[in-house]
C-alpha positions in Angstrom: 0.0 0.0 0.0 2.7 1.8 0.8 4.4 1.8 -2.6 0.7 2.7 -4.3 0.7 6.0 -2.5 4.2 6.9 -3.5 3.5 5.5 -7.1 0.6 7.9 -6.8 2.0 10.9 -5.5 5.0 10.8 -8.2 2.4 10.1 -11.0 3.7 7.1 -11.7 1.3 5.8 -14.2 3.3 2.5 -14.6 4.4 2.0 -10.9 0.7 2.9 -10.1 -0.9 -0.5 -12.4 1.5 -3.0 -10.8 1.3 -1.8 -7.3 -2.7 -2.5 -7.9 -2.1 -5.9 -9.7 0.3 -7.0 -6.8 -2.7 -5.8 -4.4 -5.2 -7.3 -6.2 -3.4 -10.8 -5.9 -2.5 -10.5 -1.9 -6.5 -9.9 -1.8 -6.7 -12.8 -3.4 -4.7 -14.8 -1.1 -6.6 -13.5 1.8 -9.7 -14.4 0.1 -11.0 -10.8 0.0 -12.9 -11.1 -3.3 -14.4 -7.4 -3.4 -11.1 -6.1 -2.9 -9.5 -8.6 -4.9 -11.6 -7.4 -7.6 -11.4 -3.7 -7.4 -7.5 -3.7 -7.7 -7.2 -5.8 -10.2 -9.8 -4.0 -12.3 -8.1 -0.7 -11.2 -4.9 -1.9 -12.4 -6.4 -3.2 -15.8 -7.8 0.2 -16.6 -4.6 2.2 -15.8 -2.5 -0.1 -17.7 -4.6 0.3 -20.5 -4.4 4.4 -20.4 -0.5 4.3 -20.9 2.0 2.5 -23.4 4.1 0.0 -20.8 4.0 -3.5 -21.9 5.1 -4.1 -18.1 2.1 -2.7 -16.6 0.0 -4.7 -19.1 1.4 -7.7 -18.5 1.0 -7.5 -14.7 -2.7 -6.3 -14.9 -3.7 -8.4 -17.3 -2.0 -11.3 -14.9 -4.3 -9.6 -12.2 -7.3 -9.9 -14.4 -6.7 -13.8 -14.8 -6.6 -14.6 -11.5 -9.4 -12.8 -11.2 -11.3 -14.5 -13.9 -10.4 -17.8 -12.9 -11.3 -17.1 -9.0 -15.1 -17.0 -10.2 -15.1 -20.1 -12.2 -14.6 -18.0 -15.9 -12.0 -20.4 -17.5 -12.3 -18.8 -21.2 -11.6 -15.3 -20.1 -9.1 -16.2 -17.6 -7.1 -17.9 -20.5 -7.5 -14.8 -22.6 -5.7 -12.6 -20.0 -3.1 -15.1 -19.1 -2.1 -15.6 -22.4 -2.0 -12.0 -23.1 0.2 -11.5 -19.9 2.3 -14.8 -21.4 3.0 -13.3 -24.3 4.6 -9.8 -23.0 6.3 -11.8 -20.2 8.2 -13.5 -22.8 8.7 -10.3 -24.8 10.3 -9.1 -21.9 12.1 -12.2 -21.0 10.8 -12.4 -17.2 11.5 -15.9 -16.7 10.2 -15.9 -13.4 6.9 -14.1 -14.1 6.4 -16.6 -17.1 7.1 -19.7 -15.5 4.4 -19.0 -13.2 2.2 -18.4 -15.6 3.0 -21.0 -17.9 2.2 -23.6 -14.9 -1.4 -22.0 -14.4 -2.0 -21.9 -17.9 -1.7 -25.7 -18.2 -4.3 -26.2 -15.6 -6.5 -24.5 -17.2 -6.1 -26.6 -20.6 -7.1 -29.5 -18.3 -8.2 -32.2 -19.3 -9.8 -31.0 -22.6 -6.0 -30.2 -23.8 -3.8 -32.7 -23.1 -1.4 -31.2 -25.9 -1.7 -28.0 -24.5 -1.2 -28.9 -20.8 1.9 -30.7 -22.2 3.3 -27.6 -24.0 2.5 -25.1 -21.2 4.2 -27.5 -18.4 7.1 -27.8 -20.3 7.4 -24.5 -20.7 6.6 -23.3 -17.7 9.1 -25.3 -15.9 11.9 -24.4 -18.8 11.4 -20.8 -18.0 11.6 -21.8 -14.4 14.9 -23.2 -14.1 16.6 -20.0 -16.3 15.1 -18.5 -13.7 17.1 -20.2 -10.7 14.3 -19.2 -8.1 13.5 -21.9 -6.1 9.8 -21.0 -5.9 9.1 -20.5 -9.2 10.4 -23.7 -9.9 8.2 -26.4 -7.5 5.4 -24.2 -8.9 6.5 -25.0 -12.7 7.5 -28.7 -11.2 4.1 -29.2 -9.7 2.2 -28.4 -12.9 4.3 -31.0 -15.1 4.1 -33.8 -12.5 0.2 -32.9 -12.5 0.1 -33.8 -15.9 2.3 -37.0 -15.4 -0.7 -38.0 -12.8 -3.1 -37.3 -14.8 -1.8 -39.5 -17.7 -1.0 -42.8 -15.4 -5.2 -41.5 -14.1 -6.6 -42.1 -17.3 -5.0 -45.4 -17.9 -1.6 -44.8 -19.2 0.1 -47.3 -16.1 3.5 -47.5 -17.7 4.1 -43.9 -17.0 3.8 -44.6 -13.4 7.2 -45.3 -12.6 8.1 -41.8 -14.4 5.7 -40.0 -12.8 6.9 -41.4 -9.2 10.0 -40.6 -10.1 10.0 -36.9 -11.1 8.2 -36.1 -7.7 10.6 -37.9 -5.7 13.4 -35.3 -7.9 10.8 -32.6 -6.7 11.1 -33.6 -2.8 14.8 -34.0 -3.2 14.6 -30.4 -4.6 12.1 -29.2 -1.6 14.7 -30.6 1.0 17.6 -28.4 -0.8 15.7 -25.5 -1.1 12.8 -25.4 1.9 14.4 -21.9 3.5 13.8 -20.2 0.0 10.2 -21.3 -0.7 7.8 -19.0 0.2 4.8 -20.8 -1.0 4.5 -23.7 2.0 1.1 -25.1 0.2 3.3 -26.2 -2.9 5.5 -28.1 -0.4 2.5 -29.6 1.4 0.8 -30.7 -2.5 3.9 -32.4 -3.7 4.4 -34.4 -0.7 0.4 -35.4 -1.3 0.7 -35.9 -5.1 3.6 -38.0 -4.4 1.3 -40.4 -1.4 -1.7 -40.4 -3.9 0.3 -42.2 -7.3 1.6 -44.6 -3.9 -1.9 -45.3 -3.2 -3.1 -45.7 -6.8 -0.1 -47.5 -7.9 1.2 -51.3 -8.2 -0.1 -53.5 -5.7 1.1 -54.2 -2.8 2.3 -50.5 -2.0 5.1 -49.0 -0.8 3.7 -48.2 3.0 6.7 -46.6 4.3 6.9 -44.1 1.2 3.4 -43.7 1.3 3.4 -43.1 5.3 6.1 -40.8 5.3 4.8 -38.7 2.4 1.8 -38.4 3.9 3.4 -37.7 7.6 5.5 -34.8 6.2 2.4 -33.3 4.7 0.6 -33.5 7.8 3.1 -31.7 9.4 3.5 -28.5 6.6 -0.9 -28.2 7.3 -0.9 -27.9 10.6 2.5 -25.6 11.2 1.3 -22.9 8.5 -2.8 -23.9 8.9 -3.6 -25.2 5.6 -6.8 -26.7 5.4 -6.5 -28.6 1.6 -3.1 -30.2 2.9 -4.0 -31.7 5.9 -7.3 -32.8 4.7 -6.4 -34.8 2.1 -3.3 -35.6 4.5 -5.8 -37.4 6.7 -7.9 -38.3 4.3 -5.5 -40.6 2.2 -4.4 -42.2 5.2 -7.8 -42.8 6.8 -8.8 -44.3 3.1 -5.6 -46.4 3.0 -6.6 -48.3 6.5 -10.4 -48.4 5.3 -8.9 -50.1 2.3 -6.9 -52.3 4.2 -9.5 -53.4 6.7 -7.9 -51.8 9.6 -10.9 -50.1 10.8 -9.6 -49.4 14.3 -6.8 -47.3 13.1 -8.9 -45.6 9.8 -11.8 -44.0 12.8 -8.5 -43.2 15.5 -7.7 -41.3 12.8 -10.8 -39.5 11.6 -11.6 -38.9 15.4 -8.1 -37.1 15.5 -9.0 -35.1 13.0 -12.4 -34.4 14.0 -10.8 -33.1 17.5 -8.2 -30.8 15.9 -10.9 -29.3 14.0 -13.3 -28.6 16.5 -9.7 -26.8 18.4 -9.5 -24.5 15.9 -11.2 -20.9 16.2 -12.6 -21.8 12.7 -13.8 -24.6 11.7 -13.4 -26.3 7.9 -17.2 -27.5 7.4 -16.1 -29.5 4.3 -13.5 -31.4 6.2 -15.9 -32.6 8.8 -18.4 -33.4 6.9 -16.2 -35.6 5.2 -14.2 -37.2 8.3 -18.1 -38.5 9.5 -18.8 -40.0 6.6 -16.0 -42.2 6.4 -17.1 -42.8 10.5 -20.0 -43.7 8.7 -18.8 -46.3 6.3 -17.0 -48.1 8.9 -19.7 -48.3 11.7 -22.1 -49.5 8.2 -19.3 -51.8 7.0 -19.2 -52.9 11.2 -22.9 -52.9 11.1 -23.3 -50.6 14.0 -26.4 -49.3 13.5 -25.9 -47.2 16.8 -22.8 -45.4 16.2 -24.0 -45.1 12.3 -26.8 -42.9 13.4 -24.7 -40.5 15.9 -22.0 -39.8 13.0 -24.8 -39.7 10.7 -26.8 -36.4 12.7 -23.2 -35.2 12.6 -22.7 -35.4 9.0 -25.6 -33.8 8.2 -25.3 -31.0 10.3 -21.8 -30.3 8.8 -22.8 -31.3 5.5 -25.4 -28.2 5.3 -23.0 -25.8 6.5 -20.6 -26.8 3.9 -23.4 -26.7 1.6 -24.7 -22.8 2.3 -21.1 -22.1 2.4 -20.5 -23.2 -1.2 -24.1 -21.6 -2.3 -22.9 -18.6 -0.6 -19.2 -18.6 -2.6 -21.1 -19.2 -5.9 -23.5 -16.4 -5.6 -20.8 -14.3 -4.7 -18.8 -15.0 -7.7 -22.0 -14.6 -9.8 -22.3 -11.7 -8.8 -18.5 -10.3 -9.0 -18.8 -12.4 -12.2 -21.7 -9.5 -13.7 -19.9 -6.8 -12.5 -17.3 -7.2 -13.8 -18.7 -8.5 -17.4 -20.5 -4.9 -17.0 -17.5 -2.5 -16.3 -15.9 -4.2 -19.1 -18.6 -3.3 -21.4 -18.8 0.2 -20.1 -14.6 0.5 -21.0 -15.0 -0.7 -24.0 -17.8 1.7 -25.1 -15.4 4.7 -23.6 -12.4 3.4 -26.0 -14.7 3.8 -28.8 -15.7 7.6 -28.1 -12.5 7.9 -27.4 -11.4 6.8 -31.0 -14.2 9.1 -32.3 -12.8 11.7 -30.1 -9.1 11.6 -31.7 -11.1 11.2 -35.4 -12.9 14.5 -34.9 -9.3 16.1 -33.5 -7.4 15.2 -37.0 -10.8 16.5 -38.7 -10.2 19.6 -36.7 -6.6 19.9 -37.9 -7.4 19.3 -41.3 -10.4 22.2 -41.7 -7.6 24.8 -40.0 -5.0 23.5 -42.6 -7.6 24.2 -45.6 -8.1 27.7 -44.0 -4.8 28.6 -43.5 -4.4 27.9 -47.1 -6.5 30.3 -48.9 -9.1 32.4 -47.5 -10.9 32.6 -50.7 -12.2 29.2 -49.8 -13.0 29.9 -46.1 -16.9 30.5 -46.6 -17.6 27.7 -48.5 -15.4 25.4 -46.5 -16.5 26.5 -43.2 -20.3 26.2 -44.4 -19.3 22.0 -45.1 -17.5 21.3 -42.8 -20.3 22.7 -40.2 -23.1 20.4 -42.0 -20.1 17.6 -41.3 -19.7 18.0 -37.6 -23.5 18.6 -37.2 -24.0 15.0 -38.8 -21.3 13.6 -37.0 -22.2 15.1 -33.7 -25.7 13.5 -34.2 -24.2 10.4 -35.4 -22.2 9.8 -31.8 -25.3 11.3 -29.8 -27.1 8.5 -31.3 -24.5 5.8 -31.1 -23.8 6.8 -27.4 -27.6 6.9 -26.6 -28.0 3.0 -28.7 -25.0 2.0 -26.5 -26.6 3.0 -23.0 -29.6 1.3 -23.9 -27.7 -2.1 -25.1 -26.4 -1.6 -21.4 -29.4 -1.2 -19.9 -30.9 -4.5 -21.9 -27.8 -6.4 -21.2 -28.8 -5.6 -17.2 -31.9 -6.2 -17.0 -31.5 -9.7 -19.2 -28.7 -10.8 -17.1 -30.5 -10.0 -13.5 -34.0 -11.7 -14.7 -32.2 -14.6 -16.3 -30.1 -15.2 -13.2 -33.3 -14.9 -10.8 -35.2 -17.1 -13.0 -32.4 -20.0 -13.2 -31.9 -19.3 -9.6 -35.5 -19.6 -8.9 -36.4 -22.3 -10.7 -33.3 -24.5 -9.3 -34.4 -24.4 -6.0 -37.8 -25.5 -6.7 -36.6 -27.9 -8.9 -34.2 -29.0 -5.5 -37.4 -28.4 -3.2 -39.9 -30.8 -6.0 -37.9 -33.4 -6.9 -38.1 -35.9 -3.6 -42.1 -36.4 -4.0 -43.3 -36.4 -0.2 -45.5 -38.9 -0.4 -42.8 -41.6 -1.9 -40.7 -39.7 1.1 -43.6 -41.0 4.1 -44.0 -44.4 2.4 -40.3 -45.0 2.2 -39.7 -44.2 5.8 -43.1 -46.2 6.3 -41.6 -49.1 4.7 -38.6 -49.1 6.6 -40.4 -48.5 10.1 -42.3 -51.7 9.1 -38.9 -53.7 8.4 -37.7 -52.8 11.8 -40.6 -53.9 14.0 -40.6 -57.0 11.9 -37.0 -57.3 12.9 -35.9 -58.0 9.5 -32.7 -55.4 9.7 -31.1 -56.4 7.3 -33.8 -55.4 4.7 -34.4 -52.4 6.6 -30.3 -51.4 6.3 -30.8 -52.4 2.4 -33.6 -49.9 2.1 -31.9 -47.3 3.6 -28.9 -47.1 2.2 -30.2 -46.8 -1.1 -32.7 -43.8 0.1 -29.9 -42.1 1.3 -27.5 -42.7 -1.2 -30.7 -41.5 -3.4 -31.1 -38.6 -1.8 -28.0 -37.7 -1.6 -27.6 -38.0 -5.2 -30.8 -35.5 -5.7 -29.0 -33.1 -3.6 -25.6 -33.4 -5.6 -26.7 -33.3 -8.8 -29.7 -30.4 -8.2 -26.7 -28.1 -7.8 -24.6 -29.0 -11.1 -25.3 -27.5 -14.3 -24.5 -30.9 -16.2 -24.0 -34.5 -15.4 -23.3 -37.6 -17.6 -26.0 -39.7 -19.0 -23.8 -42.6 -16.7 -25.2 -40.6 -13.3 -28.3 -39.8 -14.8 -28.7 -43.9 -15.8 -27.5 -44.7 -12.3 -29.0 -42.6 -10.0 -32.6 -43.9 -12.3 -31.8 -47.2 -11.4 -31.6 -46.1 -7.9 -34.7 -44.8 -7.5 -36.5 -47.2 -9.2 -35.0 -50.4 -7.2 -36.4 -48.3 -3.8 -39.8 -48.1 -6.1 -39.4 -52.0 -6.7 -38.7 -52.7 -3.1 -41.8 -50.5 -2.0 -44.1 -51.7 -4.4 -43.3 -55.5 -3.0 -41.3 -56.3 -6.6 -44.5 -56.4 -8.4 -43.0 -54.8 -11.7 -40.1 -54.9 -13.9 -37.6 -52.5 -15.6 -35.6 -52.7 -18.3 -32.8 -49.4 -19.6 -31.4 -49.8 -23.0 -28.9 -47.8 -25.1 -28.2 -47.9 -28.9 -24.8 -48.6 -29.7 -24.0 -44.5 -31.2 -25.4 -43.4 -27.5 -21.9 -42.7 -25.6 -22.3 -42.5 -22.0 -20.0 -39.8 -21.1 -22.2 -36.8 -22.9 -23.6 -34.1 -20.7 -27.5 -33.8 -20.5 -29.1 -31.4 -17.9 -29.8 -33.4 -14.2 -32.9 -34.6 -12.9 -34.4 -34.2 -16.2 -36.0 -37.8 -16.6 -36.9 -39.0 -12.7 -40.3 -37.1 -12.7 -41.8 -38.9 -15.4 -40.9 -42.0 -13.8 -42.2 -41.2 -10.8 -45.3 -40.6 -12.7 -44.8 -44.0 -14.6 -44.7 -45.9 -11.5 -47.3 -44.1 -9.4 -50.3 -43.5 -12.0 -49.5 -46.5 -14.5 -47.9 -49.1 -12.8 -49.2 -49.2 -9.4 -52.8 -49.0 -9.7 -52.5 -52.7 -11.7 -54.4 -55.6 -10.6 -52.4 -57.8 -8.4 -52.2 -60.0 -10.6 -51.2 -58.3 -13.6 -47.4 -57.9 -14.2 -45.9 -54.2 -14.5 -42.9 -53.0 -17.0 -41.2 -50.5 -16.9 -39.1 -49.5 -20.3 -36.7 -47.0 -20.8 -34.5 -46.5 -23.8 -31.7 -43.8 -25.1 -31.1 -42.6 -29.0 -28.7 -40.0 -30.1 -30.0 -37.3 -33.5 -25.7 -36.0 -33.8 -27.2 -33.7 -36.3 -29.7 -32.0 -34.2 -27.3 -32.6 -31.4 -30.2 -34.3 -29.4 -30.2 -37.1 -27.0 -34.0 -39.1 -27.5 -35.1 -40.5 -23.9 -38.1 -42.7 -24.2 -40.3 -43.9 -21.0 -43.1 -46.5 -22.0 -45.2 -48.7 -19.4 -47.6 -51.4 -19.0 -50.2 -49.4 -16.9 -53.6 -48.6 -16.6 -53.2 -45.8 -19.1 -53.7 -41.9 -19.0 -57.5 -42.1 -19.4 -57.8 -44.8 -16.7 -55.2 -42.1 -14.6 -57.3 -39.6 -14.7 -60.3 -41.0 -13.8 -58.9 -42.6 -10.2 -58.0 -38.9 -9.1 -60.2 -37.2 -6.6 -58.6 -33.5 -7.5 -58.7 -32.9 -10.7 -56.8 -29.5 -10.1 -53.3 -31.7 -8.8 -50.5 -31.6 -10.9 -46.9 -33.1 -10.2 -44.5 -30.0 -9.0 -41.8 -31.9 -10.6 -42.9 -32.3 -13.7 -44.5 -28.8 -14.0 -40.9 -27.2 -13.4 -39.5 -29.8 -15.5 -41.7 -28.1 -18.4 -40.5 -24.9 -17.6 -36.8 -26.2 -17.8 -37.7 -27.3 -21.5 -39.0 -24.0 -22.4 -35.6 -22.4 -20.8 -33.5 -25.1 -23.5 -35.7 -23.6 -26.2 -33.9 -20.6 -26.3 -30.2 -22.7 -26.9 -32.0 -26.1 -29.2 -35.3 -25.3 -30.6 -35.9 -28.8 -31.1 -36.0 -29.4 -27.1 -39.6 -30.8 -26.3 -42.1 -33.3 -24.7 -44.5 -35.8 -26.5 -46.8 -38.0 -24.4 -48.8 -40.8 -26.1 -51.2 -43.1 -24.3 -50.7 -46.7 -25.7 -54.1 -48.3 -26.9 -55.0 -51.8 -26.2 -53.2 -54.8 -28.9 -53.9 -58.2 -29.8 -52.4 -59.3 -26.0 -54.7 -56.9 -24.1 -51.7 -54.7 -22.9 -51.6 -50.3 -22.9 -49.7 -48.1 -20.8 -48.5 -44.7 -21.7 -45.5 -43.4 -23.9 -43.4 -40.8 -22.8 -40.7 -38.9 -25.5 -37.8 -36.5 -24.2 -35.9 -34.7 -26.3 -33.0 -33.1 -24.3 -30.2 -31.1 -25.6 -26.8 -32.3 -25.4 -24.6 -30.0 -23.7 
């Protein structure tokens, strides 16, 4: 702060944009988003007034981080390539090794090329540099990428990978005194425990152990939260995995108590250490201690999760203002440029004159009607420009309100109550028949259900994999309620690929309907099925879900309800989302067909999605 008042009072125009970028990214650390924000934009727009490559490249570093802090990967590449590319002009090697390693995350995994190239890079600029921090940061990205390759099924790249992070804790040893950033330390020694955990079988326990120890140690000397909980975590899953219960829950109970010792608590970690108490008093089969960590993790669980609903509206929010301000400077560039086009104008029409005054009259006579026209032209320009703003605004709040909106409802309809009383019902009925192994059965799956419902409600895509699986979930707690007395059956053509991204909770509510209007009302002795198929239209870019039953019908539906005004929440907001796709695939929609009677006396009802792939 200091050096931005003194860049200030000399006029330092230059010294003024980096002392705001270097603000802007201790903010940052601190997690100060607002101020975060303002001096990095601060530092963008002063940069931008003057001709110094230097101050560019620093506030358009500034602007990155700032980009990528609220989740806006393209724009944060934008600036950090800019800032990249004058870096190198320049030939910081420190300042472009950093970058270089941030800019390969970012290319993951769509990239792998790219992450490659920027790695490398990164870490070649790094070691010209000879500063030890810049170096484990450039060393971190490329044995990031190594990990991710032996992740995705490339195993022979194991022993390399293993390798060049043993080099990096070698390096870290050396060079400890010198590194500023003690996370780094604390990630490589995790890295390094995770390809252990992951790799050949039987591992190397004391490596694993001792990585894992040291990283322990770097969380709680300098209180980093990430380090020490996946410090614990890795070592609590190892003994899980292991079958050493008794040391996996003395762990998670250590961690637990250090938690609750410090004046703030990390909500995510807890709710993670009782869930693992949870798979081992399940995997134990005590029912008793399941339930205590159980109220636990819930309680922790919903703090973590207003914590995250909290950060993401924040960064929505930073998010438009920022998009806005950037807008408004880009409208000022453009008057500006107007601005120095009406100057030269203004030079030329005094060169005519000072030529020949014959000519004065009739060139000052034009040139007014000129100016005139041009004057109106920017008045009207400027005045289409405010308006464009004030569109842009008022689109961008009612559109964020309205997704906003109709996401929590969606969260609020999607658990029907009624299959919520039955199901606990069901399971109160297991217990006083004593059959508790049933009873465990059927609540496992309606949590694991519900969990899912809660997950998912939040993400803007999933696969059609958790979309299939968390389908089959709910209808096998349908199948155990209803007493098994239907069947399903989910089928996928052969061009369907599993790993495309549909919108979530899209399908459940019309089998929910399936099952409670169709199926269930059968005869007893009348055999229900349930069918459910997948086809892909790659040229509308389309993914065709069709639902068909066995039931009594829609006309047989209707006439067993008592309020004809009831209509499924669910599958009223699940309407609305279709009209919201409209506006990105036209050909999004919703056909429902009631199924006559054929030759084998059987109907039902056909139901036709057609969701846009995302």
């Amino acid at each position: 702060m200091a050096a931005l008042q003194a860049s200030q009072k000399d006029g330092n125009k230059e010294d003024e944009a980096i002392c705001n970028a270097y603000l802007a990214l201790t903010h940052k650390r601190l997690l100060h988003l607002k101020e975060f924000m303002k001096y990095a934009e601060t530092s963008y727009d002063i940069a931008n007034s003057i001709k110094s490559n230097r101050a560019k490249a620093f506030a358009n570093t500034a602007m990155g981080y700032l980009k990528s802090y609220t989740d806006d990967k393209s724009q944060a590449l934008t600036f950090f390539l800019k800032a990249y590319a004058l870096f190198n002009t320049m030939q910081s090697d420190d300042q472009s090794a950093k970058l270089g390693a941030d800019i390969s995350y970012l290319f993951s995994p769509n990239s792998q090329e790219k992450v490659k190239k920027y790695a490398d890079e990164g870490l070649s600029f790094a070691e010209k540099s000879g500063n030890p921090e810049s170096i484990l940061h450039a060393r971190l990205a490329v044995g990031s990428y190594l990990s991710d390759l032996v992740a995705a099924g490339e195993t022979n790249r194991w022993q390399e990978a293993v390798s060049f992070f043993n080099q990096t804790i070698t390096f870290i040893e050396k060079n400890e005194a010198k590194i500023d950033s003690k996370s780094n330390i604390g990630v490589a020694y995790i890295n390094l425990a995770a390809l252990y955990m992951n790799g050949p079988k039987p591992i190397d326990e004391q490596a694993f152990l001792l990585a894992l120890e040291k990283a322990l140690i770097i969380g709680k000397q300098y209180g980093i939260k990430s380090v020490y909980r996946s410090s614990m975590g890795l070592r609590g899953q190892y003994y899980v995995a292991k079958g050493d219960y008794r040391t996996a829950e003395s762990l998670f109970k250590e961690g637990i108590s250090y938690q609750q010792n410090l004046p703030y608590k990390d909500n995510y970690l807890l709710a993670a250490f009782y869930d693992c108490l949870k798979n081992i008093a399940a995997e134990e089969k005590d029912y008793k201690a399941y339930h205590e960590y159980d109220t636990f993790f819930i309680k922790y669980n919903t703090l973590k999760y207003d914590e995250s609903t909290q950060q993401i509206l924040q960064n929505a929010d930073a998010k438009y203002e920022s998009e806005k301000k950037m807008v408004r400077i880009q409208q000022l560039e453009q008057e500006n440029k107007l601005q120095k086009k009406n100057q030269l104008l203004g030079y030329g029409i005094s060169a005519v004159l000072l030529i020949g005054l014959i000519f004065m009259y009739r060139s000052y006579y034009f040139r007014q009607r000129y100016h005139q026209k041009r004057e109106d032209f920017l008045q009207q320009q400027q005045a289409n420009n405010e308006l464009k703003m004030e569109l842009l605004e008022k689109e961008t709040l009612e559109n964020l309100a309205e997704k906003l909106s109709l996401e929590r409802r969606l969260l609020q309809s999607q658990m029907d109550p009624h299959f919520i009383f039955n199901a606990l019902g069901n399971i109160q009925g297991m217990i006083l028949r004593k059959d508790m192994d049933l009873a465990v059965l059927y609540l496992g799956k309606f949590a694991k259900l519900s969990r899912k419902v809660l997950e998912q409600s939040r993400m803007e895509t999933i696969t059609l994999e958790e979309e299939i699986q968390t389908l089959e979930n709910y209808i096998e707690l349908q199948q155990l309620r209803l007493n098994q007395s239907f069947d399903y059956q989910i089928a996928l053509a052969s061009s369907v690929d599993e790993q495309l991204h549909i919108p979530p909770l899209l399908i459940q509510p019309f089998i929910e309907n399936a099952i409670e209007h169709g199926l269930k009302p059968l005869e007893a002795f009348q055999k229900g099925m349930l069918s459910i198929s997948f086809e892909e239209e790659q040229e509308e870019n389309l993914l065709i879900c069709t639902i068909k039953d066995n039931g009594i019908g829609l006309t047989a539906s209707r006439k067993q309800k008592t309020d004809d005004s009831h209509r499924s929440l669910s599958t009223k907001i699940t309407d609305e989302r279709l009209l919201l796709m409209l506006k990105d695939n036209s050909q999004a929609k919703l056909e429902v067909r009631e199924l006559t009677l054929d030759h084998d006396g059987q109907q039902g009802c056909m139901v036709t999605l057609y969701i846009p792939i995302l």
